[in-house]
Each structure stands twice: as C-alpha cells, then as structure tokens.
C-alpha positions in Angstrom: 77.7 21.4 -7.7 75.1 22.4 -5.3 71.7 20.2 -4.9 68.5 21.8 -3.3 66.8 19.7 -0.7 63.7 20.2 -2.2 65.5 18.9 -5.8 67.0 15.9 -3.7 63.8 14.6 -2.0 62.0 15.0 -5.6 64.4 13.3 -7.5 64.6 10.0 -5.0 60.6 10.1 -4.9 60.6 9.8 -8.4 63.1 7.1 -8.4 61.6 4.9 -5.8 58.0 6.2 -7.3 59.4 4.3 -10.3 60.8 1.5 -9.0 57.6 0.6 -7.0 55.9 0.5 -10.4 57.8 -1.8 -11.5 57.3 -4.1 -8.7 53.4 -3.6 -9.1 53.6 -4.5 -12.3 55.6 -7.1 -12.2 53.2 -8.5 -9.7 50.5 -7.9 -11.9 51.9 -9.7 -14.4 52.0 -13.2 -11.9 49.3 -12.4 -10.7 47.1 -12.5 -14.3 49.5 -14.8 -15.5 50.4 -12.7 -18.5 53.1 -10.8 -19.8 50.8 -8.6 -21.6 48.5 -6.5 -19.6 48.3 -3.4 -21.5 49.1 -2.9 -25.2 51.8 -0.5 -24.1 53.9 -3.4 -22.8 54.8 -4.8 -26.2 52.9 -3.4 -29.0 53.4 -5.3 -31.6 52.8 -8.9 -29.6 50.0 -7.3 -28.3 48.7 -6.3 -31.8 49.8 -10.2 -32.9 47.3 -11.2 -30.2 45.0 -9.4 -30.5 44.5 -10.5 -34.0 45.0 -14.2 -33.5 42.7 -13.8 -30.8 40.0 -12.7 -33.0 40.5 -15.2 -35.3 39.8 -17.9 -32.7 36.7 -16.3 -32.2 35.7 -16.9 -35.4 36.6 -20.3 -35.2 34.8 -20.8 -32.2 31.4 -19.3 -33.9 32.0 -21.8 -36.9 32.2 -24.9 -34.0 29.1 -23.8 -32.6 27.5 -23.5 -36.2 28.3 -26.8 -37.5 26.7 -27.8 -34.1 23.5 -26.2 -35.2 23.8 -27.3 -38.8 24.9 -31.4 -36.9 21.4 -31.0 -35.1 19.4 -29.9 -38.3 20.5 -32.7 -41.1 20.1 -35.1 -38.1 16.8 -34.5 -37.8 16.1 -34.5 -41.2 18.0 -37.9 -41.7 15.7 -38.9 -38.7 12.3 -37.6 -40.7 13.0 -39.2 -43.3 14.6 -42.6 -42.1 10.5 -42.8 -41.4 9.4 -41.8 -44.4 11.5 -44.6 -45.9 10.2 -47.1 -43.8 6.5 -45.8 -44.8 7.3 -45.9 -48.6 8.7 -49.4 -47.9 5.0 -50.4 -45.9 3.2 -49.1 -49.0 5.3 -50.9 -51.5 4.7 -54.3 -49.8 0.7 -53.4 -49.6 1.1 -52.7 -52.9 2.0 -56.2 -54.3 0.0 -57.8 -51.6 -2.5 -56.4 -53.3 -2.0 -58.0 -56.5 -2.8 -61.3 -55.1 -5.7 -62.3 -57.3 -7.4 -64.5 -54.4 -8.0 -60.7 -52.7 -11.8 -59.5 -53.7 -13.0 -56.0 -53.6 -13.9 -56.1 -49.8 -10.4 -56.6 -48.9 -8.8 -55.0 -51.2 -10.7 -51.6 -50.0 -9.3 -52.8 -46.6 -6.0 -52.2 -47.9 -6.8 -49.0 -48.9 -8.3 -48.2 -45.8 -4.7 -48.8 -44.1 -2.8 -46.9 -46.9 -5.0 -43.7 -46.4 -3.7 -44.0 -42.5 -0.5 -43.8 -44.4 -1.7 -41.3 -46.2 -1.9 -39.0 -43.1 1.0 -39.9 -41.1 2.8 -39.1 -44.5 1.5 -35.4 -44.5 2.5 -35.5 -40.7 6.1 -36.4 -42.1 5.8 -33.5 -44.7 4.8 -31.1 -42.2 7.4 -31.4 -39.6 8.6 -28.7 -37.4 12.1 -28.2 -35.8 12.5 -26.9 -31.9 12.8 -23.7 -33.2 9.0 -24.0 -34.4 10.2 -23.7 -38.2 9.3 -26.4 -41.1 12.0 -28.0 -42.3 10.5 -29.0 -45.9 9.8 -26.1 -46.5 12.8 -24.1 -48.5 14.0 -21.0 -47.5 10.1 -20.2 -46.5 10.4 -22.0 -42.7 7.5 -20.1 -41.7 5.1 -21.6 -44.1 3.5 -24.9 -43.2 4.9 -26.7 -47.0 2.2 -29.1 -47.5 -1.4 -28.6 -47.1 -4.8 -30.4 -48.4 -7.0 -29.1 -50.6 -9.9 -30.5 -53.1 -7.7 -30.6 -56.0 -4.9 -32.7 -53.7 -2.0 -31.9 -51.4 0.1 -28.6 -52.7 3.4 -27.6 -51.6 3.4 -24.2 -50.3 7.1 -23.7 -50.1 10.0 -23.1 -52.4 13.4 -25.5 -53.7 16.0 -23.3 -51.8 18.1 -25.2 -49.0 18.8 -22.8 -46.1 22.8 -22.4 -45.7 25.1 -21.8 -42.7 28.9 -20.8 -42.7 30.6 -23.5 -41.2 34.1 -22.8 -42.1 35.9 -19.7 -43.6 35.4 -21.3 -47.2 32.4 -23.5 -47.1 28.4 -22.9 -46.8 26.5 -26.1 -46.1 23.2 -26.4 -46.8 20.9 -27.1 -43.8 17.9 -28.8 -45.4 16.5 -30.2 -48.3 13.3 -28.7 -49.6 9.9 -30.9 -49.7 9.5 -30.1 -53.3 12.8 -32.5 -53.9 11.7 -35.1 -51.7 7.8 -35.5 -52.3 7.1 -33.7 -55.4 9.5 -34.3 -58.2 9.4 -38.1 -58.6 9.6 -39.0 -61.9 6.8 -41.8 -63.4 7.4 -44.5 -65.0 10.5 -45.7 -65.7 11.9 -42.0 -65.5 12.5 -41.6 -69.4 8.8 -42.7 -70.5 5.4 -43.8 -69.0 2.7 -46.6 -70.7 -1.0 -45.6 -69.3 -4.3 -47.6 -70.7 -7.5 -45.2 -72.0 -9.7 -45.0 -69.3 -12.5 -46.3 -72.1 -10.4 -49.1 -72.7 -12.7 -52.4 -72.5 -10.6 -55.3 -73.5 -7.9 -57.0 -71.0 -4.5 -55.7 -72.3 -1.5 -54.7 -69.5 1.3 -52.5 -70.6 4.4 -53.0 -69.0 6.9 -50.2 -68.2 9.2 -50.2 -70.6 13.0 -50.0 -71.2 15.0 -47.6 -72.8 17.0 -49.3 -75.9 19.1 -46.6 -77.2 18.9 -43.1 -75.6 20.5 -41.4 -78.9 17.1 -42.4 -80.6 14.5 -41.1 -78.0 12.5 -38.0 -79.3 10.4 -37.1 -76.2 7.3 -37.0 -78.3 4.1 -38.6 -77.5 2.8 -41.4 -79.0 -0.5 -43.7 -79.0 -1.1 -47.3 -79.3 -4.4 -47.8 -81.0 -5.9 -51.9 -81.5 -8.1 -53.0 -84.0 -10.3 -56.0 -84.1 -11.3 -57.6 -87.1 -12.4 -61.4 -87.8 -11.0 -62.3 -84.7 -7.4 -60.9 -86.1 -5.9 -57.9 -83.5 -3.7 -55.6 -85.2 -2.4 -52.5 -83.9 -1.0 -48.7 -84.6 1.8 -46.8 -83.7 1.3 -42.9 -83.9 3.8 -40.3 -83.1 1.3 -37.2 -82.0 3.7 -34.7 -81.5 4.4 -34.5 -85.6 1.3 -36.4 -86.3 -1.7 -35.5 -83.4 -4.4 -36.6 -86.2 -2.7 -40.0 -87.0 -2.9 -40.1 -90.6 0.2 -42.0 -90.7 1.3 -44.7 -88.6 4.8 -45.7 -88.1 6.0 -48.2 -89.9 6.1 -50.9 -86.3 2.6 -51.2 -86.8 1.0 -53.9 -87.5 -0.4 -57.8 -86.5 -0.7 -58.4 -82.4 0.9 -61.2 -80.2 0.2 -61.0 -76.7 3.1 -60.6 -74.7 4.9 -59.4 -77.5 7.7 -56.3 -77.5 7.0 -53.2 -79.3 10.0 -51.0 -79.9 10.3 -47.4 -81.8 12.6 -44.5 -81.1 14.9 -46.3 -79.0 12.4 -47.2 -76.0 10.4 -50.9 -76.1 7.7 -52.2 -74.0 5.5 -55.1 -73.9 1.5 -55.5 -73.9 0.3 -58.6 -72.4 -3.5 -59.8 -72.6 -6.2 -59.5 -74.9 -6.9 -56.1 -76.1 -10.7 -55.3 -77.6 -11.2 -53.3 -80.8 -10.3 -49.3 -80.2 -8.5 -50.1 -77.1 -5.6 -47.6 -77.0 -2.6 -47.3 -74.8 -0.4 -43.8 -74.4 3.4 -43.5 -74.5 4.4 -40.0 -73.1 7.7 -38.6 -71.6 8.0 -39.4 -67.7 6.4 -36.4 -65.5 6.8 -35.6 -62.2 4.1 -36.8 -59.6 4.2 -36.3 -55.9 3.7 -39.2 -53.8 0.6 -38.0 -52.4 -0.8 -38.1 -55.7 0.5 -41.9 -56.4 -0.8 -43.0 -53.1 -3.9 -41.1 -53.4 -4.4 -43.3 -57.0 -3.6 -46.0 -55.4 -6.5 -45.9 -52.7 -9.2 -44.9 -55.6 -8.1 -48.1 -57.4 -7.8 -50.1 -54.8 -11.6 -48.6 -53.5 -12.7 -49.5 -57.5 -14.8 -52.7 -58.2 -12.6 -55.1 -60.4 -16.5 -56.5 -62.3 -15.3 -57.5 -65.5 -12.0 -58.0 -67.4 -10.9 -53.8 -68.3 -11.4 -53.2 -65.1 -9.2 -56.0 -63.5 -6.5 -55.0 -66.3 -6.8 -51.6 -64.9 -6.3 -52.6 -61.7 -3.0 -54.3 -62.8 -1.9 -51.8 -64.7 -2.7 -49.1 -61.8 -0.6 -51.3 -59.5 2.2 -51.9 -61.7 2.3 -48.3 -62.4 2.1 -47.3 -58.0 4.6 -49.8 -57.4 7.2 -48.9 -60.3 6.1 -44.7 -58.9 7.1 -45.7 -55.0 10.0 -47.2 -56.4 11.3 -43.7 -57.8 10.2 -42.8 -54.6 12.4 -44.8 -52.6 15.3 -43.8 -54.9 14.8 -39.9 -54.9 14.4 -40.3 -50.8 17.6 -42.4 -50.7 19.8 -40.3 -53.0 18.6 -37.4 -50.5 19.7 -39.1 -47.2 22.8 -40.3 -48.9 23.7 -36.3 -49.7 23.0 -35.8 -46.0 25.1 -37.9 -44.7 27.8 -36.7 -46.6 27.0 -33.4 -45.5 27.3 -34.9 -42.2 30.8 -36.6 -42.6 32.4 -33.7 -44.1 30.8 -31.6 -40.5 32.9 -34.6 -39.0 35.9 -33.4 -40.9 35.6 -30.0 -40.3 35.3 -30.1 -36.6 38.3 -32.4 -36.4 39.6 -29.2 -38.7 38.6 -26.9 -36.0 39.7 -28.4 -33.1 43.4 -28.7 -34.6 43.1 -25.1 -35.4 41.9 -24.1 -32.0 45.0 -25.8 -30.4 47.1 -23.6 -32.8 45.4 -20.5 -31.9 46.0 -21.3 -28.1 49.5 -22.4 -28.5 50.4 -18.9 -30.7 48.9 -16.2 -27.7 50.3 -18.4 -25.2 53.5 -18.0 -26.4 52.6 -14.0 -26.9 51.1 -13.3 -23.5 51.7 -16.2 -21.0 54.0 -15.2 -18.6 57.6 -17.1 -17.8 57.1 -17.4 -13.7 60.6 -18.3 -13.5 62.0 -15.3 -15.4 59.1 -13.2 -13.7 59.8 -14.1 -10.1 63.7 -13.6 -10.6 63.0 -10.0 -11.8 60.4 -9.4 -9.3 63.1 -10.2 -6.2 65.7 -8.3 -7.8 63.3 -5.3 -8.3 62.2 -5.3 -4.9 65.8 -5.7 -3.5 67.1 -2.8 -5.6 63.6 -0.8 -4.1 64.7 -2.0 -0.8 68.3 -0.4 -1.4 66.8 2.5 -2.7 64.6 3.6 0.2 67.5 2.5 2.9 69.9 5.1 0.6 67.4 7.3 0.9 66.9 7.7 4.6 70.7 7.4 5.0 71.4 10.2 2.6 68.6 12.1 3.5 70.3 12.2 7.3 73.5 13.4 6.3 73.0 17.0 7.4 75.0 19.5 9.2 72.6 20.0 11.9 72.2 16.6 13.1 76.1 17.7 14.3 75.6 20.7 16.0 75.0 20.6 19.8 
C-alpha cells in the first residue's frame, strides 16, 4: 500500500499535534492544581462540583447572615441590659420615696431625678443601629418608634420582628418590637388592678390583690363603695358589668375592719386605713400601660402636696401601684432578653453547624477536582517521553527517501 508524502507528514502532525496536547494539559492540570479544568474532562464530576460548590455558597451567605443577625440581638441585649438597670434605679426611688420622714420638697426632688430618667428612657426607645435604622421599631426601621406628644409618648411603629435566613430551614427574628418591650405591661397584678376615686377623702389603701381560684374570675368590673354611719363603716360590693347601676350588691358586702381581706370571684385583696363615707375603690381587669405612662404618674404624684390624710393615702396607693407597674416592667424586659439570648445560643449552634458543613463541602470537591501530583507527574513524563519518541520517529522516517541515495 502506497502512502502520499503529503498523507504521511499530515498524519504524524496530527499525531504529535495530539500528543502535545496532552502534555499542555496535563501541565495545566499541575499547574491549577486540578483535575478538572473544563467540564469536558469529566462531566459528570464536574456537574457533582459544580453543584456542591453552589451549595457551599449558600452556606457561606447563611455564615455571614447569622453574623449580621449575632451583631443585631447583641445590640439589642446591650439596649436593653440599660434599660434594666434604669427600671431597677426607678424601682429603688420608688420605695425611697415611701419613707414617710420625706416632705413634699424632697419628694419633688425625686421626681426631678426620675424625669432625667424619663428622657434617657425615650433615648433608650429611640435607638438607632449603624445602619441608621431603629431597632424598636417593628418592621417600620425607618420610623423613629417613640415620640412625645401632649397626650404622652406614642409608639409610631408596628409588633412585627424583622427576620433573616440563617440556615436552610430556620428564619430568626432580628429584633423585638418597642411595642413588646415598653407598651404592653400589664397593671396590677396582671389578672386585676385596685385604684382609689380620685374624690376619695378618707385614708383607705388598697392593696394589689391575689388571684384565689382562676376558674372563678369573670373579668368584669367591680366597685367598692363605703358607708359611714354612727361611727360604724360598712361597705358594698358591686359587679358593674351585669349591674352598672348597683341596685344589688353582692352578697360579701357588708361591716368594715381595716386591714381586712375581701374576696369574690376568685380574686381577694385587702383595704387598710380608715375609709370616709362615699369613699369608693375600683376592681377592673389588668390593662396594658407603657412605662412612660407609669413613670410619667409617678412624677405627677410625687410633684403632688401630700396636705391632709386622702392625699397621703393617694400617695401610697400611687406608689404601691408604680412600684408593683415597674415590676411587670422588669419581668416583660427580662422574659425579652431571655428570648434573645436563646436566639443567640442557637446562632452558636448553627455556626458550629456550618462550619462542620463547610469542611464537608471542601472535603467532597476536593476529592472531585484536586489533582493526584503523583499520578499526574508520572503521566506527564511518560507523555512527554512518548512525544519525544514521536518527533525523533518522525524525522527518522521522514529521511528515509530514495534521493538522499542517489549521487
């Protein structure tokens, strides 16, 4: 069989041409430390990769997100670790106050200090991340949540909690609105509330109250109403939810003992002092009162003359009632700081979470597209000793012509 020069030199080219490549790539392949350099060199490990790779990038967005999410509930738990300590301040001026050697002078001292609380505590409300947004503020960041007007301080912003994916299954919310933490605070003893009649003139004190049988409780209002007569105080229970025009009292009604415990409907309380014909107490179900409000009460009472005995049994029963309000307060502020910290530890978790799976993800494309520079380097020499061979065959065979023997 006959072979054209022309069909000779074409097919070694092409053979060497090929082998070369081989070489570069090869070359390539130590050089990038991969095995993998185009998709064509092992489709479906580079498809595996490819894959796994994008699923470490989402793992790497959710590390970076819980690091956001890390920064905002620690500066919340910060804001409000000083917000505690300024409920805690208020609640010790408030029994200072209480001291019956204090007169009006320095009571209204008192209240001079507690209105500086006052302020810093709408400077708590009000605070802004480094981002500029407010963090009390619910899913409204924008809007400044608390401001001052002649009726009191309203909230401007909304209950929502802003949320951030921090792992393929779990949102974690990022803040806790103001509404939660200064707003809803329930008075009283958080079932029911005791307040005097502001036209109240005798020297009676109601005490908070207990809750004796929750099955019992009706949520209804109720009124108190003392009657003087020959020296003899008796008093009236009536429910004004079924009865507002009190034509019937119920059937607890009836002579006064200071200090004595009135129960009904499964809640019981005591009245202490000497009450003065018509004097009335109210029972209603607790509300909710921000703690601007109960601090803002406070200062007015505190500012109030005590002259005469209903006015120093107001005074009492306004104290009682702040103290037993910043109580709640310090419990709803807790129970929030105790949810964020939780938040936080399970952060903890997840990153620990994250980190293991980020070790997988490595270990699986390195063992799809890291190189094996033994196994590499001994291909590479025997590729470039069979291209050496080749292009010495070549220009052997390539001389083996019958002119080169003619003289």
């Amino acid at each position: 069989m006959r072979i054209s020069t022309s069909a000779f030199y074409e097919n070694a080219s092409g053979k060497i041409s090929d082998l070369q490549s081989g070489v570069a790539q090869k070359m390539a392949q130590i050089s990038a430390n991969r095995r993998i350099l185009t998709p064509a060199d092992d489709p479906v490990a580079a498809a595996a990769a490819l894959e796994v790779t994008q699923q470490s990038s989402v793992n790497t967005q959710f590390e970076a997100n819980r690091t956001s999410a890390k920064a905002a509930l620690s500066l919340q738990e910060n804001i409000l670790g000083n917000y505690t300590n300024l409920l805690q301040n208020v609640k010790t001026l408030t029994v200072a106050a209480g001291n019956g050697a204090l007169d009006d002078t320095q009571r209204k001292f008192m209240a001079s200090e507690l209105q500086g609380n006052l302020e810093e505590l709408m400077g708590i409300a009000n605070t802004r991340d480094s981002a500029g947004n407010f963090i009390f503020s619910g899913y409204q960041s924008t809007v400044q949540p608390f401001t001052q007007t002649s009726a009191g301080v309203v909230y401007n912003g909304d209950q929502g909690q802003r949320q951030l994916q921090v792992s393929t299954s779990r949102q974690l919310a990022l803040n806790d609105s103001g509404d939660a933490i200064f707003e809803r605070i329930k008075t009283g003893n958080g079932t029911f509330t005791t307040a005097a009649a502001t036209t109240n003139s005798g020297g009676s004190v109601a005490g908070p109250g207990t809750v004796t049988n929750a099955a019992l409780l009706t949520g209804h209002n109720y009124a108190i109403d003392f009657t003087v007569t020959g020296g003899a105080t008796s008093f009236n229970v009536f429910d004004l939810t079924t009865d507002p025009t009190k034509a019937t009292p119920l059937s607890v009604s009836g002579p006064y003992t200071a200090g004595q415990s009135i129960a009904f409907d499964g809640l019981q309380f005591d009245i202490s002092g000497t009450p003065a014909n018509t004097d009335s107490f109210s029972v209603q179900p607790s509300a909710n009162q921000s703690i601007f409000k109960s601090i803002s009460d406070l200062i007015t009472s505190l500012n109030t003359p005590t002259a005469g005995v209903a006015a120093k049994a107001n005074l009492v029963t306004s104290l009682s009632a702040a103290n037993t309000n910043f109580s709640a307060a310090l419990d709803a502020v807790l129970t929030v700081r105790a949810a964020g910290g939780a938040r936080l530890q399970e952060l903890d978790t997840l990153d620990s979470e994250g980190t293991d799976r980020s070790l997988q993800y490595a270990a699986t494309l390195s063992s799809l597209q890291d190189l094996d520079y033994a196994k590499a380097i001994t291909e590479l020499t025997q590729q470039q000793i069979t291209l050496q061979a080749a292009q010495q065959s070549f220009v052997k065979v390539a001389n083996l012509s019958l002119f080169n023997y003619i003289n």
